[in-house]
C-alpha positions in Angstrom: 0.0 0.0 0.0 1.5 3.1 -0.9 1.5 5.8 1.4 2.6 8.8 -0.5 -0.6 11.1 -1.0 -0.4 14.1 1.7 -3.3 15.4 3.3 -1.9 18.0 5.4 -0.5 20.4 2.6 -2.0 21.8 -0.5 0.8 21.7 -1.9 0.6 18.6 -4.3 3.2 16.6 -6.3 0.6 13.7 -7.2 -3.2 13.9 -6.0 -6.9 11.2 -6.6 -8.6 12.5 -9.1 -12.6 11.2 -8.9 -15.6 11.6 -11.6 -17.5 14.4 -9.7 -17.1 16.5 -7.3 -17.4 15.8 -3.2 -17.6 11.6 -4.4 -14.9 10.5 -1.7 -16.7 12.4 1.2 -18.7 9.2 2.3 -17.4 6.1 0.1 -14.7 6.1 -2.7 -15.8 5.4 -5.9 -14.5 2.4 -7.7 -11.0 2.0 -9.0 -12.1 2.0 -12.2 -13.2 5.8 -11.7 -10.3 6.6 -10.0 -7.0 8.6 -11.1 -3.7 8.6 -9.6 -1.8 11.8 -10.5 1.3 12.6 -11.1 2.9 15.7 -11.7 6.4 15.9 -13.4 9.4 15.6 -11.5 9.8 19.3 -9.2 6.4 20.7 -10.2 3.6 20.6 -7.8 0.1 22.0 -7.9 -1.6 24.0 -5.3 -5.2 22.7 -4.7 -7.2 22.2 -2.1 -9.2 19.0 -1.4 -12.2 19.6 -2.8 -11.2 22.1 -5.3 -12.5 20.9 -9.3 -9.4 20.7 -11.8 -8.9 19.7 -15.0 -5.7 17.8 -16.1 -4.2 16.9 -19.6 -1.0 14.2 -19.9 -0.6 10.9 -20.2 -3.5 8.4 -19.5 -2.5 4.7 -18.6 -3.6 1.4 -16.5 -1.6 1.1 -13.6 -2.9 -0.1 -10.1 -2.2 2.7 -7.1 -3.5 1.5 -3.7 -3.9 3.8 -0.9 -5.8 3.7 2.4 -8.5 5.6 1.6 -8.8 4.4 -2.4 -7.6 2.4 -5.1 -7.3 3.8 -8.3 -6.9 1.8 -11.7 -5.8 4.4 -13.4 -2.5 6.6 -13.7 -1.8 10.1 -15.6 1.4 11.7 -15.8 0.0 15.7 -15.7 1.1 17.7 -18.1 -1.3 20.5 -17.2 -3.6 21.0 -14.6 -5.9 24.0 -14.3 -9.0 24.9 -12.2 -12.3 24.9 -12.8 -14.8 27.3 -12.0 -18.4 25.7 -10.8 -20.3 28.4 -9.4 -23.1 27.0 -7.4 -21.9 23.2 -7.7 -23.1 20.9 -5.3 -21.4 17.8 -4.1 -21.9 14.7 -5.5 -23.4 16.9 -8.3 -21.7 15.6 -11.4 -19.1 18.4 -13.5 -20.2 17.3 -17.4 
């Protein structure tokens, strides 16, 4: 189990990315809807944990397993931005 993800800073070098916004309050979702980031090698984002982003890189099946979630899924960022959902809900899905 990999141990890596930090909680305490927002300050990130790889985050979970899930399908819509406020899903990991309760239950993860499924691996399968699950994204491990990663961002390159000395970059880091600044997000906080509930914050909606949008990322571009490289998409590929690789197992990550953490505590609180597995994901099946790894992408190598080559961009992350934020989104802006005025009025969004959680659990309400960002389509």
């Amino acid at each position: 189990m990999d141990q890596s993800l930090d909680f305490e800073s927002d300050v990130l070098s790889e985050f979970l990315l899930i399908p819509y916004y406020g899903g990991c309050i309760h239950v993860p979702p499924p691996a399968n809807q699950t994204i491990h980031v990663v961002m390159p090698e000395g970059q880091s984002h600044r997000a906080g944990v509930f914050d909606v982003v949008r990322v571009s890189g490289t998409l590929r099946i690789e197992s990550y397993r953490h505590e609180i979630a597995v994901a099946a899924y790894r992408i190598d960022a080559e961009y992350v931005e934020h989104e802006q959902m005025d009025g969004l809900e959680l659990g309400q899905s960002v389509e």
